[in-house]
N, C-alpha and C positions, 0 to 999 in steps of 0.2 A: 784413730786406729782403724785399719782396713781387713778385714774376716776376709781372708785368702777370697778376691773378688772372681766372679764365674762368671765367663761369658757366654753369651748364647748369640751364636753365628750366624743369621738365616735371610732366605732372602724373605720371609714372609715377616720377620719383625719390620724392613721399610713402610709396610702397609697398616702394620697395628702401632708405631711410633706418631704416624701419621696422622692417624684416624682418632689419635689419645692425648693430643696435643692442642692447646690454647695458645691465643697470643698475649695471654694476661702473662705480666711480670712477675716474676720467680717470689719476690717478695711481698704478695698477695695470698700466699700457700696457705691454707690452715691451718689451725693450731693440728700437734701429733696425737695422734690416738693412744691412748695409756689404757693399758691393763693391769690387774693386781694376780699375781701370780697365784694359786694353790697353795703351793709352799711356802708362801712367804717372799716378798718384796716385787717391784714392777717394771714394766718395760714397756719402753715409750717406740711409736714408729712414726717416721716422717719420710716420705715419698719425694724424690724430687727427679728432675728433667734438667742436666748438668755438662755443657760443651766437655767433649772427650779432652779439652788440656785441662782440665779443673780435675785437681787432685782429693779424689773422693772421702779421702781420709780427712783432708784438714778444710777441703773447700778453699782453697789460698786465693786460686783467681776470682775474676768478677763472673757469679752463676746469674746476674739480671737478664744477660741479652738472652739466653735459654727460654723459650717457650714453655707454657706451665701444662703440668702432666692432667689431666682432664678425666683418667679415671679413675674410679671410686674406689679407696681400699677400706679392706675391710681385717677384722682381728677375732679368730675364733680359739677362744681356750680351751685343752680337751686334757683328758688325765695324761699320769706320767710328765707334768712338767712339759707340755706338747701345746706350743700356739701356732696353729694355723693362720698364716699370711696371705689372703687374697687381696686381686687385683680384679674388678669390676669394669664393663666399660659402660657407656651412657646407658644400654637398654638391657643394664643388667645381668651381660653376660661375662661370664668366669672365664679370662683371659690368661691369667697369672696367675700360680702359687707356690708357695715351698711353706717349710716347716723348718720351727725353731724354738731348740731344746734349750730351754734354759733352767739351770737350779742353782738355787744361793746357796752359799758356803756360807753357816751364819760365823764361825770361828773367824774368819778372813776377811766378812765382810764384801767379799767378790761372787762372780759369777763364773758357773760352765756352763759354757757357749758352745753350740753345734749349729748349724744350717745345712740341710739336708730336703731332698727331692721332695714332694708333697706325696705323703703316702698315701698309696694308689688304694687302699679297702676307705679311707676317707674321704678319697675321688670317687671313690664309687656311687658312696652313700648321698655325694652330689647329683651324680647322673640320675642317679634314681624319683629322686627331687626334680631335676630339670626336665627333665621327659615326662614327669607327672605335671607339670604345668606349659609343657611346651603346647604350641597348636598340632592336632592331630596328621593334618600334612608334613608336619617338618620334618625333613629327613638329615640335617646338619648334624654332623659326627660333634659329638660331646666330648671335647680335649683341651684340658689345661695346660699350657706351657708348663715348665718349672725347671729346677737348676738341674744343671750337669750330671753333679756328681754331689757329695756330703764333703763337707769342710773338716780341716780336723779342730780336736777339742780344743778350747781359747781359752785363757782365764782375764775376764773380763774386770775392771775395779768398780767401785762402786761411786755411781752418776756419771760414769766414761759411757764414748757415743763409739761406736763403729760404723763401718758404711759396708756394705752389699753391693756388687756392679747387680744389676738384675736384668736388665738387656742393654747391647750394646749394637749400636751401631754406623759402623767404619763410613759411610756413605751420607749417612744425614750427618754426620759429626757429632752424636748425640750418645746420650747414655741414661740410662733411666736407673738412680742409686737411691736404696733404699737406709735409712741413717737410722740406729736401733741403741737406746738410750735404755740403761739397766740400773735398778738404781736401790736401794733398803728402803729409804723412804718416796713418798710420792715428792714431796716439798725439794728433792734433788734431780729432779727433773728438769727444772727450768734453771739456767745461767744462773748467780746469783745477783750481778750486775745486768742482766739480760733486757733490752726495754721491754715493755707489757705489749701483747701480741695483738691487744684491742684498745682501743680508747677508754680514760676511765669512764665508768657509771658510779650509779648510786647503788647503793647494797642494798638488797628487796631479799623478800624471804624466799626467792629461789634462787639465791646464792647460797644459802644453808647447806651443809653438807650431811646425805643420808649415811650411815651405816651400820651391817648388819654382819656380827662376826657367831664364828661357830653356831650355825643356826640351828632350829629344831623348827619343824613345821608339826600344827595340829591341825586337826580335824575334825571340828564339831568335840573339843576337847579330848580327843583322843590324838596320841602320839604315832605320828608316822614315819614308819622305816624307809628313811628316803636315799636316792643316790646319785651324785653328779661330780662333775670336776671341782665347784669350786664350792667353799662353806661361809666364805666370808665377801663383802665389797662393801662401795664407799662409793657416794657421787650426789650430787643435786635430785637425781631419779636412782631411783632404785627399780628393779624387776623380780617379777616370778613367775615360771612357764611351769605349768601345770600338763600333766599327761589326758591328750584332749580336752585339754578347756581352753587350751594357747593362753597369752601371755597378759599377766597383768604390770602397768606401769602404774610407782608410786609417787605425788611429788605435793608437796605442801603449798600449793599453788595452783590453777588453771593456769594453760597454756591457749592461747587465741591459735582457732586456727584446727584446737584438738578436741574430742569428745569426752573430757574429763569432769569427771562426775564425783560430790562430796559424799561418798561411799565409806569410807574408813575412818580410820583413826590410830592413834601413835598413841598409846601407853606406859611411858617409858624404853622400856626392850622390847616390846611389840607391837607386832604390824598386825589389826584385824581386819577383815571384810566379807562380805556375805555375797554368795555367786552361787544362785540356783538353789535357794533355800539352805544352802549348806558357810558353816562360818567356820575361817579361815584362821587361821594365830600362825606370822609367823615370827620365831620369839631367838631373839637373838641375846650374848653371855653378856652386853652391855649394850648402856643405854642407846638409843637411835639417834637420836637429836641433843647432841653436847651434854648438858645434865641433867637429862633428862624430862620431864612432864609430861603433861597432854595434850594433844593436837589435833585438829581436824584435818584428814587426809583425804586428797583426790585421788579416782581411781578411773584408769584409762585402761578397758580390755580390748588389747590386739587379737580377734579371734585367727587371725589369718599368721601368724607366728608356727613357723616351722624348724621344729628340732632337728637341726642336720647330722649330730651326730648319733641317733635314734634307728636301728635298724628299721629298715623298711618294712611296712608289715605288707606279706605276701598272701594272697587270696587265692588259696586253693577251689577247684570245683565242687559242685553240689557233690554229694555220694548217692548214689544211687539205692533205693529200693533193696536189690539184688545184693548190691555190695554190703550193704549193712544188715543184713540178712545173714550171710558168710562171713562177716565179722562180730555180729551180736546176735546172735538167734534167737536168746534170751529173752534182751532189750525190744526185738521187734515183737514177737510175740507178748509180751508184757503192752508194747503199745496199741495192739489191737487187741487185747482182753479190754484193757481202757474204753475203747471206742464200741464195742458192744456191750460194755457196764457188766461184765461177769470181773469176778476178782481175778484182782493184775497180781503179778508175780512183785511189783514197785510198789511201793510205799507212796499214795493217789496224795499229791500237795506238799511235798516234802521234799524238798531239795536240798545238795549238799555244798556248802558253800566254797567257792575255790578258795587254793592254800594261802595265808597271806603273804605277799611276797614286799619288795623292796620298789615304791613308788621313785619313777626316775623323773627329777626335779633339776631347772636350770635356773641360776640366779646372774644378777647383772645390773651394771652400773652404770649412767651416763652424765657429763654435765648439761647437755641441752637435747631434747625433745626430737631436735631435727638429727642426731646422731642415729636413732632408733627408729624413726620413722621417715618418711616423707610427707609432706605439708600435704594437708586434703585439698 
């Protein structure tokens, strides 16, 4: 099935086709990236690099002689049923994106499909990101490709693949189709006859599968008002990004290679661990580990983990003396009674503590290590 394909005409795609292209064979790809929806069931994305007579819908001719696509995608979930689709190139810069609205019909068993531009307050919240870590000489304009126009509404069935044209071009004979696989369960993701995409191994305890559905996070046994896109996942690694602590990775196993440390532990439905004197529960409506038990858990903190869809915080100037003066006459007088030790107009050691409001929390899932990070 083909989602009404969008071409993008330009002479500057020959240079970025060029420049995101390998000579390794098409059938070297990596396995798709899978997400677990918000709402309820997943969608698989696989990238490929596909001569313009190969019919993107069915793939019919031979995709081998195609040179393999070389940059790094990537898959961000955000509310409203909204996954962001990016395209990475080798030194990490955001080449590519759109957006794509998907919600399950649970009565039908299918899906509503949209693909649509990459919304620009989301592009924004990139820019804002990439200039805070760019070098301070760099003056390269911050711009994401992305589609046309918005497709219209599809209804998609359940573990049916559609294809994306996502850039085309007439020139190199080439075309770059992204293949988006929707599906209720995860287990209809892959062919049912399909061969294995790896060689077999032996089953080791990091093939276990983590997961953590309608969660509640505490805090030093106190319940926190939290908020984010998703409540539930499922994978080998589990995650949890915390508001300035950045992200902690969970996995019942070291990983060679990473800084994973025997810090936690699995208690049936919950995940504990201690960061910075303070202890963590985060307790999910069933067990974590199949039926349940106790477990020693490794705990791997990414302090360099940035929440991109987290407004930016904006750092106003000192105030001035004079200004706070004209706006507190009060408060400044209260603070130089303080400073000469006659009585303040304030209550001297007594502070008001701000209102509690709703801790915004990301969670997340991987089957291997190098999905989420890159190898030190």
């Amino acid at each position: 099935m083909s989602l009404h394909p969008l071409r993008l005409l330009s002479v500057c795609l020959t240079a970025l086709l060029l420049s995101a292209m390998s000579v390794h064979a098409q059938n070297n790809a990596p396995p798709p990236l899978v997400v677990s929806l918000p709402q309820g069931g997943f969608v698989a994305f696989r990238i490929k690099t596909v001569p313009l007579n190969v019919n993107a819908s069915t793939g019919a001719e031979d995709e081998s002689a195609a040179p393999r696509l070389s940059l790094s995608p990537q898959v961000l979930v955000d509310e409203g049923n909204v996954v962001h689709r990016l395209l990475a190139d080798e030194k990490g810069r955001l080449v590519f994106g759109y957006d794509l609205v998907v919600e399950l019909l649970p009565a039908d068993k299918k899906f509503k499909v949209i693909a649509r531009p990459l919304d620009r307050q989301f592009e924004a919240r990139l820019q804002v990101r990439g200039s805070a870590s760019a070098p301070r000489d760099s003056t390269a304009p911050f711009n994401v490709s992305t589609l046309a126009r918005q497709t219209d509404e599809q209804l998609v069935a359940d573990g049916e693949t559609f294809a994306l044209d996502l850039l085309v071009n007439e020139q190199l004979g080439l075309k770059v189709v992204d293949y988006v696989k929707t599906a209720t369960e995860k287990s209809l993701l892959l062919a049912p006859n399909a061969p294995p995409s790896r060689p077999a191994r032996d089953f080791t305890v990091t093939n276990v599968e983590l997961a953590i559905k309608d969660y509640q996070l505490h805090r030093d046994g106190e319940a926190l008002h939290t908020t984010g896109a998703r409540r539930s996942c499922a994978g080998a690694l589990l995650w949890l990004a915390l508001p300035e602590g950045g992200r902690f990775i969970f996995s019942l196993a070291p990983h060679e290679g990473y800084d994973f440390r025997k810090t936690g532990t699995i208690e049936d439905d919950t995940i504990a661990f201690n960061w910075k004197g303070v202890r963590y529960e985060w307790i999910s409506t069933e067990p974590i580990v199949g039926g349940g038990g106790t477990w020693n858990l490794w705990v791997l903190h990414d302090p360099h983990y940035v929440d991109v869809f987290a407004p930016p915080v904006i750092k106003t100037p000192e105030e001035s003396k004079l200004a706070r003066l004209l706006r507190d006459p009060l408060g400044v007088i209260a603070e130089q009674s303080d400073k000469t030790g006659r009585t303040s107009l304030q209550t001297k050691g007594k502070r008001t503590a701000p209102a509690a409001g709703r801790v915004r929390v990301r969670i997340g899932a991987a089957d291997t290590i190098e999905a989420l990070l890159p190898k030190n």
